[in-house]
C-alpha positions in Angstrom: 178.6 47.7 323.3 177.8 51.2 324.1 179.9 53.9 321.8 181.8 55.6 324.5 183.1 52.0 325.3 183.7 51.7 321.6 185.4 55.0 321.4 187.2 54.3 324.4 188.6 51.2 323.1 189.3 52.9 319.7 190.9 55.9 321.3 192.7 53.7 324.3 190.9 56.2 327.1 192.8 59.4 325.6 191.3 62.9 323.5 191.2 61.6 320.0 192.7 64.9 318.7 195.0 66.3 321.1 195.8 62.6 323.7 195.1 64.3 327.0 193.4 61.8 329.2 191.1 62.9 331.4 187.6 64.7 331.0 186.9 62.9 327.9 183.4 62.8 326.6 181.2 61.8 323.5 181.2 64.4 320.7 178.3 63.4 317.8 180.5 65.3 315.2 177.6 67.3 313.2 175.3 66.3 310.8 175.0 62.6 311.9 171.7 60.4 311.2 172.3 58.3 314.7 174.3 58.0 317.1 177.1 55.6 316.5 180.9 55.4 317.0 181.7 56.2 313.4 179.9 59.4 313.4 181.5 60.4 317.0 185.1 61.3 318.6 186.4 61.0 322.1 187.7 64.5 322.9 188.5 66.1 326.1 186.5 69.3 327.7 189.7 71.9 326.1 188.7 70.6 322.5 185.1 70.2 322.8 184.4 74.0 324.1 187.1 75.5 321.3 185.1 72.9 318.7 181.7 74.6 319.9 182.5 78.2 320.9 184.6 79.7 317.5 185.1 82.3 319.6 187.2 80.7 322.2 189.6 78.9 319.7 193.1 78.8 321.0 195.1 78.4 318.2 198.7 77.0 319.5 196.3 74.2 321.1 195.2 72.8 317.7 198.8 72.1 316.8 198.1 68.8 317.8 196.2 68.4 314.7 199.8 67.7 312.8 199.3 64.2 314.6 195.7 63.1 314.7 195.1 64.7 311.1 195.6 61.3 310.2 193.7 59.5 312.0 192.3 56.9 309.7 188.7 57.6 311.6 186.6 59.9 309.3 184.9 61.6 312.4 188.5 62.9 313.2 189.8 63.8 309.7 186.0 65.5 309.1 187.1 67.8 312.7 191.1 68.3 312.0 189.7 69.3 308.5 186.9 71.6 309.8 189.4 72.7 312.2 192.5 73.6 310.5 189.7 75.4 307.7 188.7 77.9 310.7 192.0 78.3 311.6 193.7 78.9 308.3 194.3 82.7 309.2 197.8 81.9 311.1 199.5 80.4 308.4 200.7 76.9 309.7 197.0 75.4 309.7 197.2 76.1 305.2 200.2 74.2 304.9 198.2 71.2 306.4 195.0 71.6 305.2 197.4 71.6 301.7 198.5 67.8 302.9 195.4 66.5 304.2 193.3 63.8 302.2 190.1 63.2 302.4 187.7 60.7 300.5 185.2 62.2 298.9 182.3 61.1 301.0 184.4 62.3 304.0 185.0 66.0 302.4 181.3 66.4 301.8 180.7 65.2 305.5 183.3 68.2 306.7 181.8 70.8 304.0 178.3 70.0 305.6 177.8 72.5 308.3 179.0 75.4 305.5 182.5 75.3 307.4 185.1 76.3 304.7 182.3 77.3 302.3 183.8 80.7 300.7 179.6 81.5 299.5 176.8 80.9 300.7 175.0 79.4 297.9 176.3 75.9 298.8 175.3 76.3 302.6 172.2 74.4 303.5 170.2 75.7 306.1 167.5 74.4 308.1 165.2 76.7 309.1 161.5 75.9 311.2 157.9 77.0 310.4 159.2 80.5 312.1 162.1 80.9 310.4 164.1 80.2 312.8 167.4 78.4 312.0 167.9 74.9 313.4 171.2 73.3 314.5 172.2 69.3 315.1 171.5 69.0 318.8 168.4 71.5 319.1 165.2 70.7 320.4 162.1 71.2 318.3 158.0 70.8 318.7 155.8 69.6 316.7 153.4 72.3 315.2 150.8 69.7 313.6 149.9 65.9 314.3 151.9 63.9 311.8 150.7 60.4 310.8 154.0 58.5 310.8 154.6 56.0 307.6 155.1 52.4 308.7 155.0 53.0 312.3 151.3 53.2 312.8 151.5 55.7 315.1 150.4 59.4 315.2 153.3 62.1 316.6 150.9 64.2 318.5 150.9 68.1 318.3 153.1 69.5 320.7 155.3 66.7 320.8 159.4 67.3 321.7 161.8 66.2 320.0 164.9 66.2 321.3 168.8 66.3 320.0 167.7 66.5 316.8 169.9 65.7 313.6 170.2 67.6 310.0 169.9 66.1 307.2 172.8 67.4 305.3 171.6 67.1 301.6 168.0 68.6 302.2 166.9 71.6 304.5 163.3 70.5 304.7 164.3 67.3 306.4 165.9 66.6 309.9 165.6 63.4 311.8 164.7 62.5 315.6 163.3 60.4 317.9 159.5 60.3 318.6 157.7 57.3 320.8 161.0 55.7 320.4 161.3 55.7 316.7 164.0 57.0 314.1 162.2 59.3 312.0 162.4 61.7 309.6 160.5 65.4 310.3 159.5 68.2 307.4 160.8 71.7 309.4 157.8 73.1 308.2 155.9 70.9 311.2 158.4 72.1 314.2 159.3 75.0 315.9 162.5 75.6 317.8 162.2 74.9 321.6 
């Protein structure tokens, strides 16, 4: 089964945050190793442009969060938590954040893209062999051939990778596909596409 049809089913065709139903689409909520319903969310276009662009939140739209703030899916408690964290300024999204429970696996999950994260010690960035800072979803090329461990292949120089993920406990690692294998990359080996 593919995972929109699993997050469809899991969702019953509606946003899994605010229940509108129509121009729902996938959302890989950030870092994620693969691609896979438990590390996604059916949302509509409204919440996926306000998730992506900070800068176009609406903040009377994320009252919907009271509701799907317990959704017992960790993809949706990691976004209502990351959420309500951006918009604690107005008052009401505190008072839930002060409610909300999350495992611990599930908290570290949320905390991983530096959301929330009052320093920036405990932020892990990943940067390439530039410099340049990489996000989950970026596309990268290869700045050396890499031999690749039990797959007996060699990722060529020059090589895309695309949609690539972070690996949220070390910023010398992020993950992609090459020649149709799951691997892991060193960021000193890619530059930002």
């Amino acid at each position: 089964m593919s995972v929109e049809k699993e997050l469809l089913a899991r969702s019953q065709s509606k946003c899994e945050l605010c229940s509108v139903t129509n121009g729902l689409k996938v959302y890989e909520v950030p870092p994620t190793a693969e691609n896979t319903a438990e590390q996604s969310a059916l949302v509509c276009n409204t919440c996926l442009e306000q998730i992506e662009a900070p800068e176009k939140t609406d903040p009377n739209h994320w009252r919907c969060l009271n509701d799907s703030m317990w959704s017992q899916v960790p993809a949706i408690q990691v976004i209502a938590w990351r959420m309500l964290t951006r918009l604690q300024g107005e008052g009401w999204p505190s008072d839930l954040l002060d409610i909300l429970y999350l495992e611990e696996e599930t908290l570290a999950w949320a905390k991983a893209t530096g959301e929330g994260n009052d320093s920036t010690e405990d932020v892990i960035v990943h940067k390439d062999s530039n410099g340049t800072t990489l996000q989950a979803g970026d596309t990268v090329v290869l700045v050396k051939d890499l031999n690749v461990k039990g797959a007996n292949f060699t990722a060529k120089r020059g090589t895309s990778v695309r949609n690539i993920s972070l690996t949220y406990d070390n910023a010398e690692h992020i993950e992609g596909r090459v020649n149709g294998q799951h691997i892991v990359i060193l960021t000193k080996f890619v530059k930002k596409s």
